[in-house]
Every structure is written in C-alpha cells, then in structure tokens.
DOKEKOL-407042 format. One record per residue (C-alpha): residue number from 1; x, z, y. Coordinates in steps of 0.001 Angstrom, whole numbers, plus 524288, in hexadecimal, padded with zeros to 5 digits. Example, Ala and Ser with C-alpha at 12.3 -4.5 7.8 and 13.67 -1.06 7.14 Angstrom:
2
r resi: 1&c1: 8300C&c3: 81E78&c2: 7EE6C
r resi: 2&c1: 83566&c3: 81BE4&c2: 7FBDC
% end
This chain:
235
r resi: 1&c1: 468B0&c3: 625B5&c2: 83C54
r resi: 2&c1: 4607D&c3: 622D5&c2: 84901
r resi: 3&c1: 464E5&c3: 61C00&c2: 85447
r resi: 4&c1: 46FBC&c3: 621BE&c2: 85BBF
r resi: 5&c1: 468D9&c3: 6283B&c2: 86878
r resi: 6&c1: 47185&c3: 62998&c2: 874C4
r resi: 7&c1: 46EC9&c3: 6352F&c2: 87D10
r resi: 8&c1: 467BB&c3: 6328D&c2: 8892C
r resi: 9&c1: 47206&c3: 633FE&c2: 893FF
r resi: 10&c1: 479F6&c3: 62901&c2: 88A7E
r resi: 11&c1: 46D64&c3: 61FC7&c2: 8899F
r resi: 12&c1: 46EC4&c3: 61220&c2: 893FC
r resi: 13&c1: 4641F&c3: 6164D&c2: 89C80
r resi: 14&c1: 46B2C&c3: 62338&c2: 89F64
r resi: 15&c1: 4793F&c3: 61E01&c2: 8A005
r resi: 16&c1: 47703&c3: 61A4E&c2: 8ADD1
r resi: 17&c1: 47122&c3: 6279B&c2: 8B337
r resi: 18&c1: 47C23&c3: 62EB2&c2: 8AB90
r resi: 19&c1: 486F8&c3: 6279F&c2: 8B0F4
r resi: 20&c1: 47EF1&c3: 62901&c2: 8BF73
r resi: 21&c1: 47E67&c3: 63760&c2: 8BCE5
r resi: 22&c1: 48BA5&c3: 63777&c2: 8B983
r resi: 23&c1: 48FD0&c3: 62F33&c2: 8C58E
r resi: 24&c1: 48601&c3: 636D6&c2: 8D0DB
r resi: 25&c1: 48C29&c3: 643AD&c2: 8CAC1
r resi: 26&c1: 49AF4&c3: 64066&c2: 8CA70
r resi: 27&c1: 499E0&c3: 63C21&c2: 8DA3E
r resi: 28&c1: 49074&c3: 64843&c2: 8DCB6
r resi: 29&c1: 49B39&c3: 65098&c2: 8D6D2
r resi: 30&c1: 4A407&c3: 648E3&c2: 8DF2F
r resi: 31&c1: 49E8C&c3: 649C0&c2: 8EBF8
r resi: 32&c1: 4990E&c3: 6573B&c2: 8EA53
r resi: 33&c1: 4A7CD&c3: 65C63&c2: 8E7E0
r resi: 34&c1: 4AC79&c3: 654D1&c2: 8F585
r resi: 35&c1: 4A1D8&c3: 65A30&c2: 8FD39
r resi: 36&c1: 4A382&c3: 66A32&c2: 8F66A
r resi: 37&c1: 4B325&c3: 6681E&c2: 8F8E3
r resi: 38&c1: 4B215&c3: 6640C&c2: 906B3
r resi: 39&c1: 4A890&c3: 66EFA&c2: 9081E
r resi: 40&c1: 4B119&c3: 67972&c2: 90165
r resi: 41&c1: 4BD6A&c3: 673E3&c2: 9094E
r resi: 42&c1: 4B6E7&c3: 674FE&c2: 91665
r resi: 43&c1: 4B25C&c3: 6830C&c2: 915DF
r resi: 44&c1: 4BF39&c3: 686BD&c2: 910DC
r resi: 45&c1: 4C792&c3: 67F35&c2: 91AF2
r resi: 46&c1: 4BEDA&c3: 67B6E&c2: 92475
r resi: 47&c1: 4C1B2&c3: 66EB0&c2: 92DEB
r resi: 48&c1: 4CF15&c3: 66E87&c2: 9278F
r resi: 49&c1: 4C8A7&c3: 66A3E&c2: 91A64
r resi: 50&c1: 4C3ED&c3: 65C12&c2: 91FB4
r resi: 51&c1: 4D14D&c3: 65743&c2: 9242B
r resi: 52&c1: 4D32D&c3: 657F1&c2: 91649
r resi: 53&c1: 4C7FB&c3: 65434&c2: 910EC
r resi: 54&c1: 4CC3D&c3: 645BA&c2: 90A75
r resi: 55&c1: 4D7CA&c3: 64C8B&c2: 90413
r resi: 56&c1: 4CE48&c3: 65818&c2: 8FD59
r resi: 57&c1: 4C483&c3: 64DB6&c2: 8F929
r resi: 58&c1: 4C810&c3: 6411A&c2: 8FB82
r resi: 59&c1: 4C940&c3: 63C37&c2: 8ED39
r resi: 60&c1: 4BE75&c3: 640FB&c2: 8E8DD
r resi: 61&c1: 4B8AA&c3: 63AD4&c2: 8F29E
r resi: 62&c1: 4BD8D&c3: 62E75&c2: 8F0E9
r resi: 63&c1: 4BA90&c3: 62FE2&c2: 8E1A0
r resi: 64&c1: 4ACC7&c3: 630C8&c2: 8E507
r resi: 65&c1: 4AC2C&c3: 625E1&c2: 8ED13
r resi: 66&c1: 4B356&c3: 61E61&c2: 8E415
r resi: 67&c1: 4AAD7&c3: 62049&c2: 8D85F
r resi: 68&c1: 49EC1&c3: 61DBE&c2: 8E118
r resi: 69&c1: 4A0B3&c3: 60E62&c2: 8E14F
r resi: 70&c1: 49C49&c3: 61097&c2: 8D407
r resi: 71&c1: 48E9C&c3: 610BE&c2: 8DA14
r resi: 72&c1: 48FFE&c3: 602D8&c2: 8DE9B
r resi: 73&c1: 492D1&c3: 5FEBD&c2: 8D066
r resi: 74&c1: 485CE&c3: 60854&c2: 8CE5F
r resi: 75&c1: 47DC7&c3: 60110&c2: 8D65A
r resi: 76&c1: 482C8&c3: 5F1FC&c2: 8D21E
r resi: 77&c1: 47FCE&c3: 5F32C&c2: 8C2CA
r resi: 78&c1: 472EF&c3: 5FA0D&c2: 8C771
r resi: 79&c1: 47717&c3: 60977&c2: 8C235
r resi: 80&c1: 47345&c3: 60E0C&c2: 8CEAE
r resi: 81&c1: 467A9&c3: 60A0D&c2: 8D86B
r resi: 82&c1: 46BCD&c3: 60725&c2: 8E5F7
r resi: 83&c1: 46EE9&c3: 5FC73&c2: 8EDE1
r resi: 84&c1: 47C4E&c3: 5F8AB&c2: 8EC16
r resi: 85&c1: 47FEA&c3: 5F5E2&c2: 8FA52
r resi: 86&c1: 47DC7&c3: 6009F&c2: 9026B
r resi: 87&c1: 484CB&c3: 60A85&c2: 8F670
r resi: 88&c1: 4908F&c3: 5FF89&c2: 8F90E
r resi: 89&c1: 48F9F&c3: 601CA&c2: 90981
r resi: 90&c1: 4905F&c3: 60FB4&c2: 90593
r resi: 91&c1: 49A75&c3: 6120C&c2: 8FCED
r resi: 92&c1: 4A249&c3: 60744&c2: 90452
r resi: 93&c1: 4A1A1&c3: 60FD4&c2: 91057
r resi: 94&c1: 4A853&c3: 619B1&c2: 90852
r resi: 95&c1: 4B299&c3: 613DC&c2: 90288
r resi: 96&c1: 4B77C&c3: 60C62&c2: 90D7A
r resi: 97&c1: 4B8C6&c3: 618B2&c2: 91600
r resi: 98&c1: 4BDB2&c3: 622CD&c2: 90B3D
r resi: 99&c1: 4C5CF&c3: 619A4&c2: 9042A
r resi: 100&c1: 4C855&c3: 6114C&c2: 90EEB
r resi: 101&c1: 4C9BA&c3: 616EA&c2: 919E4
r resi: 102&c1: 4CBC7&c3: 625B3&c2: 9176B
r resi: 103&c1: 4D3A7&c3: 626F1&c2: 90AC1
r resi: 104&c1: 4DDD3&c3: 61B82&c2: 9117B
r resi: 105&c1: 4DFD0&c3: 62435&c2: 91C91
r resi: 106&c1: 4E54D&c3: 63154&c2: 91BE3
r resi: 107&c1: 4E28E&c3: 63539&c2: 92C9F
r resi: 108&c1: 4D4E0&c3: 632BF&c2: 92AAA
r resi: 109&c1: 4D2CB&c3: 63BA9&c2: 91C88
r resi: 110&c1: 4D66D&c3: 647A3&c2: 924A7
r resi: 111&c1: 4CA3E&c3: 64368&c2: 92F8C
r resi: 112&c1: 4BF51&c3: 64AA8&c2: 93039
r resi: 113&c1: 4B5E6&c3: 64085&c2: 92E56
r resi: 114&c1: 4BB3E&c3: 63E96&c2: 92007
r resi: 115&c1: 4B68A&c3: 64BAA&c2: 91CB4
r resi: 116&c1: 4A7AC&c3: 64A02&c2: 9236C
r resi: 117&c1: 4A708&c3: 63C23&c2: 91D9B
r resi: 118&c1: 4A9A5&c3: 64311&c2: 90EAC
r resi: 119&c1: 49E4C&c3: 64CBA&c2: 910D0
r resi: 120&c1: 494A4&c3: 64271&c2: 915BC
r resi: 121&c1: 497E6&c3: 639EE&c2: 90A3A
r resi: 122&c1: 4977C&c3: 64459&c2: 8FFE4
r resi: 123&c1: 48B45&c3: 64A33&c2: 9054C
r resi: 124&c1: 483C0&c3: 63EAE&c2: 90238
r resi: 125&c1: 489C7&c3: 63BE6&c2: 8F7C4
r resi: 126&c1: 486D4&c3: 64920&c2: 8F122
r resi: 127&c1: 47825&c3: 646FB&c2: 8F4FE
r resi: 128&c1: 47796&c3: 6395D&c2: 8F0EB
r resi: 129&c1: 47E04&c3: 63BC5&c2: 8E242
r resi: 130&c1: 476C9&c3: 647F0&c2: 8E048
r resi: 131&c1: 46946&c3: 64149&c2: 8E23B
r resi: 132&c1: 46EC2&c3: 6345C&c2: 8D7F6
r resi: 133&c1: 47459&c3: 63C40&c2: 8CFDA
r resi: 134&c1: 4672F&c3: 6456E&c2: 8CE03
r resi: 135&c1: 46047&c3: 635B0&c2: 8CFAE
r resi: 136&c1: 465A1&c3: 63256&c2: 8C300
r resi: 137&c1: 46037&c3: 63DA4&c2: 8B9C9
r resi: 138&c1: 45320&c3: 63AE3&c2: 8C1AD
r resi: 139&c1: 45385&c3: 648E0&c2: 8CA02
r resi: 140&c1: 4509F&c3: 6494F&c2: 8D746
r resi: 141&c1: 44EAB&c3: 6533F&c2: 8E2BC
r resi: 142&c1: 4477B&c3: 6508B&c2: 8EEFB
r resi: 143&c1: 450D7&c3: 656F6&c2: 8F7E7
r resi: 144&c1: 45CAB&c3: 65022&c2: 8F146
r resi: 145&c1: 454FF&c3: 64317&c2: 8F1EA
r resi: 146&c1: 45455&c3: 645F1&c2: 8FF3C
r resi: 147&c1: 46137&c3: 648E1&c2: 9020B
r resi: 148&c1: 466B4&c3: 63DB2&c2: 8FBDE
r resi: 149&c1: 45DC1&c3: 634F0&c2: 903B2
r resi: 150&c1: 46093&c3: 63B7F&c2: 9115B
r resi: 151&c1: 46BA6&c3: 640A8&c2: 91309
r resi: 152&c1: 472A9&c3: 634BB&c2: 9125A
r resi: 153&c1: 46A42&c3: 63071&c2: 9203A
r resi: 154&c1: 4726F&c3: 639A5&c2: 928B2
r resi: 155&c1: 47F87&c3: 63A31&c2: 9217E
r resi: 156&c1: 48055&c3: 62C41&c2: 91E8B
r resi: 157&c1: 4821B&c3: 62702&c2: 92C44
r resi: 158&c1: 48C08&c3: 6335A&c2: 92E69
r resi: 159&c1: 49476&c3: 62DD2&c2: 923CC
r resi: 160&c1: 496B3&c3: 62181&c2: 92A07
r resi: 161&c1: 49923&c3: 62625&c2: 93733
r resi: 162&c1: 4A458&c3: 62F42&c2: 92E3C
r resi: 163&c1: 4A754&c3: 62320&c2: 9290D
r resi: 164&c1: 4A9F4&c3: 61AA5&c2: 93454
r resi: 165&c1: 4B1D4&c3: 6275A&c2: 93B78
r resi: 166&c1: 4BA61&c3: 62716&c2: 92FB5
r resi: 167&c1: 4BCC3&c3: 616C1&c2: 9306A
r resi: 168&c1: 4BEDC&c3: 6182D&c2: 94057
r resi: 169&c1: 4C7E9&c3: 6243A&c2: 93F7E
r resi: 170&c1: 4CFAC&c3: 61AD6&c2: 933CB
r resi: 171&c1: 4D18F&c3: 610DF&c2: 93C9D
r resi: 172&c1: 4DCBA&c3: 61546&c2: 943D7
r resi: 173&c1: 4E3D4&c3: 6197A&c2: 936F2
r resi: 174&c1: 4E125&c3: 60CA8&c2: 931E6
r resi: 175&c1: 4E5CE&c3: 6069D&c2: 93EA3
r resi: 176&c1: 4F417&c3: 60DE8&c2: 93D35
r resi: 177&c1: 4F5A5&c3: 60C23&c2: 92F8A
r resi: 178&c1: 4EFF8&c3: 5FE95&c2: 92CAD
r resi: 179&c1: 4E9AC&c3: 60463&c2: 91F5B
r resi: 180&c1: 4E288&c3: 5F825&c2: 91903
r resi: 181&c1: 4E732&c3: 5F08A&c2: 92461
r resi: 182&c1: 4ED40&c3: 5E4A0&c2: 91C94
r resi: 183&c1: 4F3D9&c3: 5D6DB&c2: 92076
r resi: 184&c1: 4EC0D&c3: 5CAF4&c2: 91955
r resi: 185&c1: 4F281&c3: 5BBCF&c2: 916BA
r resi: 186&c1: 4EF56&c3: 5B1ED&c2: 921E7
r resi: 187&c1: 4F1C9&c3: 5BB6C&c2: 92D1E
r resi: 188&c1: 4E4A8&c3: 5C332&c2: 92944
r resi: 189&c1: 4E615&c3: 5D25A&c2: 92A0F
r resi: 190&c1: 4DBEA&c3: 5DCC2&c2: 92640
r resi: 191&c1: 4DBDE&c3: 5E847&c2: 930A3
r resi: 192&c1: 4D5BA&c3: 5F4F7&c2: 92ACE
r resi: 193&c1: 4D02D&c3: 5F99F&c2: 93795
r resi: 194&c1: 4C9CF&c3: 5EFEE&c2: 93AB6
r resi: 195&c1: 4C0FC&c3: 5EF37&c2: 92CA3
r resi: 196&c1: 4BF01&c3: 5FD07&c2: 92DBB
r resi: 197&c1: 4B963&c3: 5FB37&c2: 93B5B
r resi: 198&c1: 4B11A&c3: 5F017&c2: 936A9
r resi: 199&c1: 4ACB8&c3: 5F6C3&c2: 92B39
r resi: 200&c1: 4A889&c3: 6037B&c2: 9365A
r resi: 201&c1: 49E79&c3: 5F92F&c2: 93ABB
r resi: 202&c1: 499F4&c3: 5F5EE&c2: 92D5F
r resi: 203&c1: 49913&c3: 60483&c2: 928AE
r resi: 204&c1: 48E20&c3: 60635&c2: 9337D
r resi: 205&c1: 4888A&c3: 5F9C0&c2: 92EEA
r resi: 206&c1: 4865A&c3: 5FEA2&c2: 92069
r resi: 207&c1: 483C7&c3: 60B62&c2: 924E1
r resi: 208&c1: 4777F&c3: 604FC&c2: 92A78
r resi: 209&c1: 4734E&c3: 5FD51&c2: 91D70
r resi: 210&c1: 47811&c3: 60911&c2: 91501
r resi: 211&c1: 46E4F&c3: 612F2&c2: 91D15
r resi: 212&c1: 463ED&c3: 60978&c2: 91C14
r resi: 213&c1: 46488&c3: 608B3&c2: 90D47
r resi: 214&c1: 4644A&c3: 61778&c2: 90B0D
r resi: 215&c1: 459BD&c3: 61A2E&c2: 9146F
r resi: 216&c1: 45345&c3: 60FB7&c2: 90C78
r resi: 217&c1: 455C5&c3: 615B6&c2: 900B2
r resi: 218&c1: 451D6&c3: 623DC&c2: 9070F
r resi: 219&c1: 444D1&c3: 61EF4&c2: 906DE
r resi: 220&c1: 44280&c3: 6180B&c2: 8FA5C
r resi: 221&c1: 44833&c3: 62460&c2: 8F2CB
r resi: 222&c1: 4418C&c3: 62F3A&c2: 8FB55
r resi: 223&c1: 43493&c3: 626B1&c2: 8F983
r resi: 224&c1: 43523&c3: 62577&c2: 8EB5A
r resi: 225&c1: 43A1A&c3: 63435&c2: 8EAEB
r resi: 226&c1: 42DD4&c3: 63922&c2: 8F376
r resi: 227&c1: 424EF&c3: 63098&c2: 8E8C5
r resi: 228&c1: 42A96&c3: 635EA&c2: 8DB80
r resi: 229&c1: 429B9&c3: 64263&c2: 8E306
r resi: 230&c1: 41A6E&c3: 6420F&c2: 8E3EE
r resi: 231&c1: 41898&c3: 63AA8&c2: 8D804
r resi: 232&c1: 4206C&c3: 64788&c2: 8CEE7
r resi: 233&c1: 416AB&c3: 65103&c2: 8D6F2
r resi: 234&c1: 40C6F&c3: 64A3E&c2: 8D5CE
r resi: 235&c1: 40D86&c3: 647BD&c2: 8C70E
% end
C-alpha cells in the first residue's frame, strides 16, 4: 500500500483558509440575517420596529460580536494579516458600548440610535467579510474590492458619532442607577459616568488613529489591486 494521501482541504497549508472560510462565512451569515430582519421588520411595522430593535436581534448581535475577538487571537499567532491594534480599537469600541453600555441598560435599547448604530455596523461588516471570505479562495471583484475599501470612509466616522450619542444618552441612566458604580478599600470609589465620559474623549482619539490605518491600508490594497489588474490583461 502507498502512502496515505489526505485530501486537499485536510492538507496544513489549507487548514488555515478552511477554517478562515469557515469563520468569514459563519459572521457573513450572521450579519447578513441582522441587516434582512431589520429590513423585513421595518417595512412591515414601520418606526414602531426600531424601539424594538435590541429585543428582535440583540443576541444575535451580541453572538457576533462575541465570536469576533476571535480575530484578535487571528491576528496574534499570525492566521490572519493585519495589525493587531487598530482591529483591538475597533472591536473594543464595540463591546464596550453593546455590552457595556446598551445591553446594561434597558431605557436606552428602546432608543433610536440603537437601531441606526446596528445597520452601520452590519453594513460594513457584510462588505468587509464578503470581500475576506472571497480573499481566502483567491477570488476577487473590482467593485467589491472597492466597496470594502470605501465605504468604510463615510460610515466609519458615523458610527462613532452613534457611538458616543449612545454613551451620552447612558449617562443619566447610569447616573440614577449607579450600574458599575462600585465602592473600593481605602476610601477609593469607581464612578461609571465618569469612565464612560473619559473614554467619549478617547473614542475620538482612536477614531483618529483607526481612520488613519484604513485609509492607509485603502491605498496599499487598491494599488496592488490596480497592478494585478494590468498585469492578468496584459498577460
């Protein structure tokens, strides 16, 4: 008998594109049924449907999010190429205001913004995991390389600003109900307002640096796109 031969999808080299595959498609699926439920919900019930947006989608939401601090892990033992500190700025803004600040408050999951923060997040996010998950079987479209490249420059910025309504709206919740608001030894007390408000300031901060990064990035990808472009027509 020969040498046992593994099929090719089993094989090292393609272990780590399968389980990206895998990954890209499970939050695609993901986002893409949050963003076709809010959709179906709102031309059925109109306004009415984002007061109650959190409790039609909010765990799969949160699901999602959850599982994508698996990307960080992605990024450390070198599965996945990106810098690790502007994915952390990222997914940190996330999980500080949907875990945070809207899931611990009940008032502020019936707000409007909750709803127009969820479509701005799983917008881009429905983009961005299309064009990896094509990125790992080594397909590509111009207009979705595109996309995922710009439509993060206008919608970006608009999520923080969602962001930092949701925090300054919390504030007087947190204020009443003294949520994460906790008494320390040695007369030191931590007073939840007040970190939220100091991380506002930092939000726009990393904004900044996160914005520079992917217009950074932009270029390098739409550059080396335009060049394997000319080099597959000119071939």
């Amino acid at each position: 008998m020969g040498p046992l031969v593994l099929p090719a999808w089993l094989q090292p080299r393609y272990r780590k594109s399968a389980y990206l595959f895998i990954y890209y498609l499970i939050q695609f699926c993901g986002h893409s049924w949050i963003l076709t439920n809010m959709t179906v919900r709102f031309f059925s019930f109109g306004k009415d449907s984002m007061v109650d947006t959190f409790y039609a989608i909010g765990l799969v939401m949160r699901i999602c999010q959850s599982i994508s601090v698996l990307e960080l892990l992605h990024i450390y033992v070198g599965i996945e190429s990106d810098h690790l500190l502007p994915r952390f700025l990222q997914l940190t803004e996330r999980i500080i205001v949907l875990f945070g600040v809207i899931t611990s408050q009940e008032e502020i999951q019936e707000k409007y913004v909750v709803c127009v923060l969820f479509i701005f997040w799983n917008l881009l996010d429905m983009v961005r995991y299309t064009y990896s998950m094509l990125s790992v079987i080594g397909t590509s479209y111009a207009v979705l390389t595109w996309l995922s490249q710009t439509l993060w420059m206008p919608i970006y910025p608009l999520c923080v600003l969602a962001e930092a309504f949701a925090i300054y709206q919390s504030l007087p919740y947190f204020e009443s109900f003294s949520t994460y608001s906790a008494k320390l030894p040695f007369d030191l007390s931590i007073y939840f307002p007040y970190v939220l408000k100091l991380y506002l300031m930092m939000l726009f901060i990393g904004m900044y640096f996160t914005y520079n990064h992917l217009y950074s990035e932009r270029r390098d990808i739409l550059r080396v796109f335009s060049i394997k472009k000319k080099i597959r027509y000119t071939a």
